[in-house]
N, C-alpha and C positions, 0 to 999 in steps of 0.2 A: 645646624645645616639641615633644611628640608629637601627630601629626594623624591621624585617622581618617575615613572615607569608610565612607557608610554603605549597606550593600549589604543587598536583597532583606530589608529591614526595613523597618516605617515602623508608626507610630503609639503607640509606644513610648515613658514617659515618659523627657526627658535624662538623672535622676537614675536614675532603675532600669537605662538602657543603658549609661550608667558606672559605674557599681555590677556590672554584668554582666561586660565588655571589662576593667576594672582591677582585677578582684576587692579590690575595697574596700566598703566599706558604705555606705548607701545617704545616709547623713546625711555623711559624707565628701565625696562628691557635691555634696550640696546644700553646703556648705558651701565647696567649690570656686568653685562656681556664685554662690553671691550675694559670693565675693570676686572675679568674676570674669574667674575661672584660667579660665573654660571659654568657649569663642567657638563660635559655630555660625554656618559661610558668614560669618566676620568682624564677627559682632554676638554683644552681650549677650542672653543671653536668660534666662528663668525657671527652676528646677525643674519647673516642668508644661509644660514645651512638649513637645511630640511631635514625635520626629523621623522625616524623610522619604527616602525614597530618593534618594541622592545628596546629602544633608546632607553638609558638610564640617565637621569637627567639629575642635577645636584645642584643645591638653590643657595647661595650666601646672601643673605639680605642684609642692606647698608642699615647700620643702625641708624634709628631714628633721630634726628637731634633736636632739640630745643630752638624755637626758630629765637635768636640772639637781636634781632633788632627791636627797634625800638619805633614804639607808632609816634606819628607826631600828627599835630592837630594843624594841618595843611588845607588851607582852601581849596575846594576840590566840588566842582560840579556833577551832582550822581542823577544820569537820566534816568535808570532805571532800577529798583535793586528789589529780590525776595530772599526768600531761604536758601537756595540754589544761588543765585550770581549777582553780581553785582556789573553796573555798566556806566560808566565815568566817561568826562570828559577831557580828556587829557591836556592840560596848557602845553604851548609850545616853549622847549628850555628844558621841560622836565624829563627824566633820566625813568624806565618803567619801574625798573630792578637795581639793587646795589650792583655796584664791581669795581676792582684792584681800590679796594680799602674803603670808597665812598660810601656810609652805610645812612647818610640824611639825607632827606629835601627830595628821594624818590616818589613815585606812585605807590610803590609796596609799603612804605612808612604810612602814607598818610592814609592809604586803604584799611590800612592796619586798625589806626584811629578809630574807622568807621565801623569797621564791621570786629573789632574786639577777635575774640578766638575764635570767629565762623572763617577760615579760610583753607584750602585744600591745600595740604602737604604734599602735595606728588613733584608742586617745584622745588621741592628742599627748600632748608634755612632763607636761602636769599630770595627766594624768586615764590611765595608760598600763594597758590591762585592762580599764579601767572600762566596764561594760554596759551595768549600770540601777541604780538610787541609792536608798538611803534619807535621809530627813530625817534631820537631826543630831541629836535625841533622838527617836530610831525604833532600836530593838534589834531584831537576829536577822541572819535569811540573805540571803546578798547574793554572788552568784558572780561573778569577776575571770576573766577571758580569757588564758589564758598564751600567745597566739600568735595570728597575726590572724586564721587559717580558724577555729578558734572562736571568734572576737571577730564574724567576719562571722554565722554560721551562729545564733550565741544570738541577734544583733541583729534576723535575719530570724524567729528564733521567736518574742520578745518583741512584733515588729511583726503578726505573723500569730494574737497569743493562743496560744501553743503551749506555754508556763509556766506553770502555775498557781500562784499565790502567795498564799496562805493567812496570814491576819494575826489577830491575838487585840487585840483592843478594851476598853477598862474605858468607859463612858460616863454621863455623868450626865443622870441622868433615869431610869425604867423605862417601857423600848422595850413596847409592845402585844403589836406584829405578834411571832410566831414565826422569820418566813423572810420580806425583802421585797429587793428589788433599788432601785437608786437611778439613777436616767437623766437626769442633769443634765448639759447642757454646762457645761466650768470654761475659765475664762479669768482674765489676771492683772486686779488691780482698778485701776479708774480711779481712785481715792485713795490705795491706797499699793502701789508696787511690789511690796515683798516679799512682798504676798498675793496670793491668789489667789482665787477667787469663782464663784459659778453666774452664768454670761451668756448669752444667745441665743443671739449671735455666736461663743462658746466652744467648743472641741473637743469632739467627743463624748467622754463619760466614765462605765460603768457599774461599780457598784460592789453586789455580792451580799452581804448579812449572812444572821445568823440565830442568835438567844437560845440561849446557853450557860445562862446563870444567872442571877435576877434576884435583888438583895439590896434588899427592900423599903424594910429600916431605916433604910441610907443612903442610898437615893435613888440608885444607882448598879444599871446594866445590863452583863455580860459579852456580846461579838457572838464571833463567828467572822465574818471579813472575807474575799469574797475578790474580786478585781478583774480586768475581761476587759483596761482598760487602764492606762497608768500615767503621769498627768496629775501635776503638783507637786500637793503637797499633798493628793491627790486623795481620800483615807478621811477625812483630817480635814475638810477641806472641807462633803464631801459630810454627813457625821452630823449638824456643827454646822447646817447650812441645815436638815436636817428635825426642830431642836430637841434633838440628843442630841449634846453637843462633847464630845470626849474628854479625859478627867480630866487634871488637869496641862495640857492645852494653853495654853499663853499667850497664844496669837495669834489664836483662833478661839474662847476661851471668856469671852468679855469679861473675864477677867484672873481671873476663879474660880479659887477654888484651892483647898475643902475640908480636902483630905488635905496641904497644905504639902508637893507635892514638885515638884523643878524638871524639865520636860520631861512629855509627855505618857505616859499609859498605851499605848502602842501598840507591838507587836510582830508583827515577820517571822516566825512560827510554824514555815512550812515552804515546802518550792520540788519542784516533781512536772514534772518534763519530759524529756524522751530525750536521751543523750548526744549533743552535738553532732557528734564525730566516731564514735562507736561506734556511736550507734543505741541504746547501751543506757537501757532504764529505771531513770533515779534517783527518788529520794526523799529527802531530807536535812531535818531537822527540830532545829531549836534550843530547849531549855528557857528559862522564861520565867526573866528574873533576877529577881533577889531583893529588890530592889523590888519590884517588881511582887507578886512570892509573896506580902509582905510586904501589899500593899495590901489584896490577895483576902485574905489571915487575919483581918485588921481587921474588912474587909467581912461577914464568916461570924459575927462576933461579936454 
């Protein structure tokens, strides 16, 4: 057990001054803290406490584990990769991370493949790299941490809006507005776990469109999407509450299905933010699959 004493600081959240002292990330922290590894002056405390001059602070760190899966040689589109990170394109179908027992046919298996033992441990065993996530039928860009100082530094850009992530939309209905933003707290729903929903009480969540293309005939609208933050669910969510659920969605479009295809129309188009360790300006951009192409040809006819 590591202990710290807190000097000529104070008012500092615990999660952010451990996050600072252990160069770890900031959900690391918390996640320390609510198993709590983390004692302050010999009590439990929260992520929001602020600590004070002369706090004694007491550190239990989760042993390390052996990341237990196994890489598989999964075809997988890599737009971009160096020593630092790597940036894939995600097929629609595929799962990013293992969970409740599923440990094949992920992103993180076949990432594994590619990049051998360069991947940042800060997601634990299952999730080793991992950032920020797409839904399981959600295609496009989606960038993996080969190492923890860019596992910490994307984490703080993500938390700061410092990524812009740009999404391409098929929606039913024809959207009015041109350009409108959507400012809905989301939270999970009190009826069924696995969804999620606009609540009071719910996280802030803003979510920016604005009309590519309207195809009258079928009653179907193209967005450009893009999002300051990244709540589950958080573009489908948002579209289906102001009447516009995204085609294919099965879980937020009362079970609509028009076009008979499985998973929604949505894609990770592109990702625009500065290298985490270089500083340099990227840009990485995924074409839309063939599905999709496929749906918009239909649409045109």
């Amino acid at each position: 057990m590591e202990k710290l004493i807190v000097e000529n600081e104070f008012g500092i959240r615990i999660d952010s001054y451990i996050s600072n002292k252990k160069q770890v990330s900031r959900e690391t922290a918390k996640r320390w803290i609510d198993k709590g590894n983390i004692l302050v002056n010999s009590k439990n405390i929260k992520p929001s406490y602020k600590v004070q001059e002369g706090d004694i602070i007491e550190i239990q760190e989760e042993e390390v584990k052996e990341i237990s899966l196994k890489a598989q040689e999964i075809p997988l589109e890599v737009l971009y990769q160096d020593d630092d990170i790597i940036i894939v394109n995600k097929p629609k179908g595929m799962v990013v991370h293992p969970a409740n027992g599923n440990y094949d046919g992920t992103l993180v298996n076949a990432i594994m493949a590619i990049c051998k033992d360069s991947l940042s441990g800060i997601g634990g065993e299952i999730r080793p790299g991992i950032v920020h996530r797409l839904d399981k039928d959600t295609s496009g860009c989606i960038i993996i941490a080969k190492n923890d100082k860019s596992h910490i530094e994307l984490s703080n850009m993500l938390k700061n809006h410092e990524i812009e992530k740009t999404y391409i939309a098929l929606v039913r209905g024809i959207v009015k507005e041109n350009e409108a933003t959507i400012n809905m707290p989301i939270a999970r729903s009190n009826t069924d776990r696995k969804k999620m929903s606009v609540k009071r009480e719910g996280k802030e969540a803003l979510t920016h469109f604005k009309v590519l293309e309207r195809y009258i005939n079928h009653n179907v609208t193209l967005l450009e999407v893009k999002i300051e933050t990244g709540r589950t669910h958080q573009i489908r969510v948002h579209l289906a509450q102001i009447g516009y659920p995204v085609v294919g969605d099965e879980v937020y479009s009362n079970g609509k299905n028009e076009w008979g295809i499985h998973g929604q129309c949505l894609h990770a188009k592109s990702l625009k933010f500065k290298h985490p360790i270089t500083g340099k300006d990227m840009y990485v951009e995924a074409k839309l699959p063939k599905y999709f192409e496929d749906i918009l040809q239909k649409a045109k006819e």
